[in-house]
C-alpha positions in Angstrom: 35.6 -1.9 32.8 37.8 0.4 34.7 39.6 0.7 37.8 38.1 3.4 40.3 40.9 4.5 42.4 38.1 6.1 44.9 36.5 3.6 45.5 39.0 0.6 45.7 36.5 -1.2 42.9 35.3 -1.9 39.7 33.2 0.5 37.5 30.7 -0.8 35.4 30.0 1.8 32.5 27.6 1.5 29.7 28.9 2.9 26.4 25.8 3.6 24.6 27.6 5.6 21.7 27.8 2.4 19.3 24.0 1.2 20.3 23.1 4.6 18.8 24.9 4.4 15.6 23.6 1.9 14.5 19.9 2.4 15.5 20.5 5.6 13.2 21.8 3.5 10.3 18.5 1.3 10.8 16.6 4.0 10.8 18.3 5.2 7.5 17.6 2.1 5.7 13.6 1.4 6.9 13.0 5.0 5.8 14.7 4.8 2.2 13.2 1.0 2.0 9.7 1.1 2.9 8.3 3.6 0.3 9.6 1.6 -2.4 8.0 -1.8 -0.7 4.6 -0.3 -1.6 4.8 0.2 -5.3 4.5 -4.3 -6.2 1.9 -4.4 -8.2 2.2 -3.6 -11.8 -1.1 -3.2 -13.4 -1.1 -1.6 -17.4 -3.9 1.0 -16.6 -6.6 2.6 -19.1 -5.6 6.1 -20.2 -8.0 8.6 -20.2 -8.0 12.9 -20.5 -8.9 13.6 -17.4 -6.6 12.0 -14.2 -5.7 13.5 -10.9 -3.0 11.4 -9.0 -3.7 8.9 -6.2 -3.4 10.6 -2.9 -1.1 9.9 -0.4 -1.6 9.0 3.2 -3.7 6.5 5.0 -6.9 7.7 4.5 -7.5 5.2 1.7 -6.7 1.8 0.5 -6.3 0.8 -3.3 -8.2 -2.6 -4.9 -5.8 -4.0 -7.2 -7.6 -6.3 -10.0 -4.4 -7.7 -12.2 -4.5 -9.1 -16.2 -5.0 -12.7 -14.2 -8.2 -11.7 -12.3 -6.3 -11.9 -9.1 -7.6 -9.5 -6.9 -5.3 -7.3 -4.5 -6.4 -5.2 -1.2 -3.3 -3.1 -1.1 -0.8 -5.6 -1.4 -2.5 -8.7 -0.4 -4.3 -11.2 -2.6 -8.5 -11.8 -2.0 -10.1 -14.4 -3.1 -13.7 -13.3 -4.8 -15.8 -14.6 -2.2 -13.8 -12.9 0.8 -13.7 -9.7 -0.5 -16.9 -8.2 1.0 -15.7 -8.7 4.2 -12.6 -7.5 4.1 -13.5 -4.7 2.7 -16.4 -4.2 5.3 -13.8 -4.4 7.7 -10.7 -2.6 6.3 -12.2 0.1 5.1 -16.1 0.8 5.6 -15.1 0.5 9.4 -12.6 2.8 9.1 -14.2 5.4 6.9 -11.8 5.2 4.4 -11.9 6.2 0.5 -11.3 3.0 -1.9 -9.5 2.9 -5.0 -10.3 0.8 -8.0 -7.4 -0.6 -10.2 -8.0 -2.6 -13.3 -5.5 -3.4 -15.7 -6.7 -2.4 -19.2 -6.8 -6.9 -20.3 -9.5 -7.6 -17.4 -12.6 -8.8 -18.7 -15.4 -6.3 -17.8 -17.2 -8.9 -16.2 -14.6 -9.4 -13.3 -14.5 -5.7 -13.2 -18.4 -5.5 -12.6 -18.2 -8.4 -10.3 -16.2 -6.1 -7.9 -17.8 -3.7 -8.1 -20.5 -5.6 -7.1 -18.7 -6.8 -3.8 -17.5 -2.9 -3.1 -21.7 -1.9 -3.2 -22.2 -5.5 -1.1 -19.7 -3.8 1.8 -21.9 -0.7 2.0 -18.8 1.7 0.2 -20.2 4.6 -1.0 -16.4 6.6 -1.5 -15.0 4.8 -4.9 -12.8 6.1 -6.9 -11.0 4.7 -10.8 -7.4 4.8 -11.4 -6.5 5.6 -14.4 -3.0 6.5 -16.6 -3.1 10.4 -18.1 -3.6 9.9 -22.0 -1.0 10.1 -24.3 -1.0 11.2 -27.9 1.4 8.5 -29.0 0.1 5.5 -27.2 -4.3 5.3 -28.1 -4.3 1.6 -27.0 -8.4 2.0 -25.7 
């Protein structure tokens, strides 16, 4: 506080200068941190000729089916039997492109019995993910 000679008081001042820094470091750190937060799930995709890339934005969400069967809605586990609505609500509400990922050790039969729930929700947009072949790695 300091002394206004004017005024015969006390002047309360506000310095807002280290509030500010260190919002800005904060801010630093959430933007270098959160694109790294969504890239969890490691799945060991099938690898086929023909693959364009995932696109980014939030026009889509990605259904994550790992070598354990566990199933993944972006980043969050669904059980089986709650998948259809979820999905009905996430993204058939929302108009919003969904993205299959299986890793290559899933049993076809939980792949088909997603796919299953997906048509159940009423989504029409599907699309596969898959790894660009390589010529040193034919694991199919």
């Amino acid at each position: 506080m300091a002394v206004n000679s004017k005024q015969n008081g006390f002047l309360a001042e506000i310095n807002v200068t280290p509030f500010v820094d260190v919002m800005l470091v904060l801010l630093i750190i959430f933007m270098i941190t959160a694109p790294l937060m969504t890239q969890g799930l490691e799945v060991d995709l099938p690898q086929t000729k023909t693959v364009r890339t995932l696109p980014h934005g939030k026009d889509h969400m990605v259904l994550t089916v790992k070598k354990d069967g566990i199933i993944y809605l972006d980043e969050y586990p669904v059980p089986l039997e709650e998948l259809q609505g979820h999905l009905e609500r996430l993204v058939k509400a929302d108009n919003k492109t969904l993205y299959l990922r299986a890793d290559r050790e899933v049993t076809y039969g939980r792949v088909v019995s997603v796919m299953g729930e997906i048509k159940l929700a009423g989504i029409d947009r599907l699309g596969v993910v898959a790894e660009p072949e390589t010529e040193t790695d034919n694991r199919q």
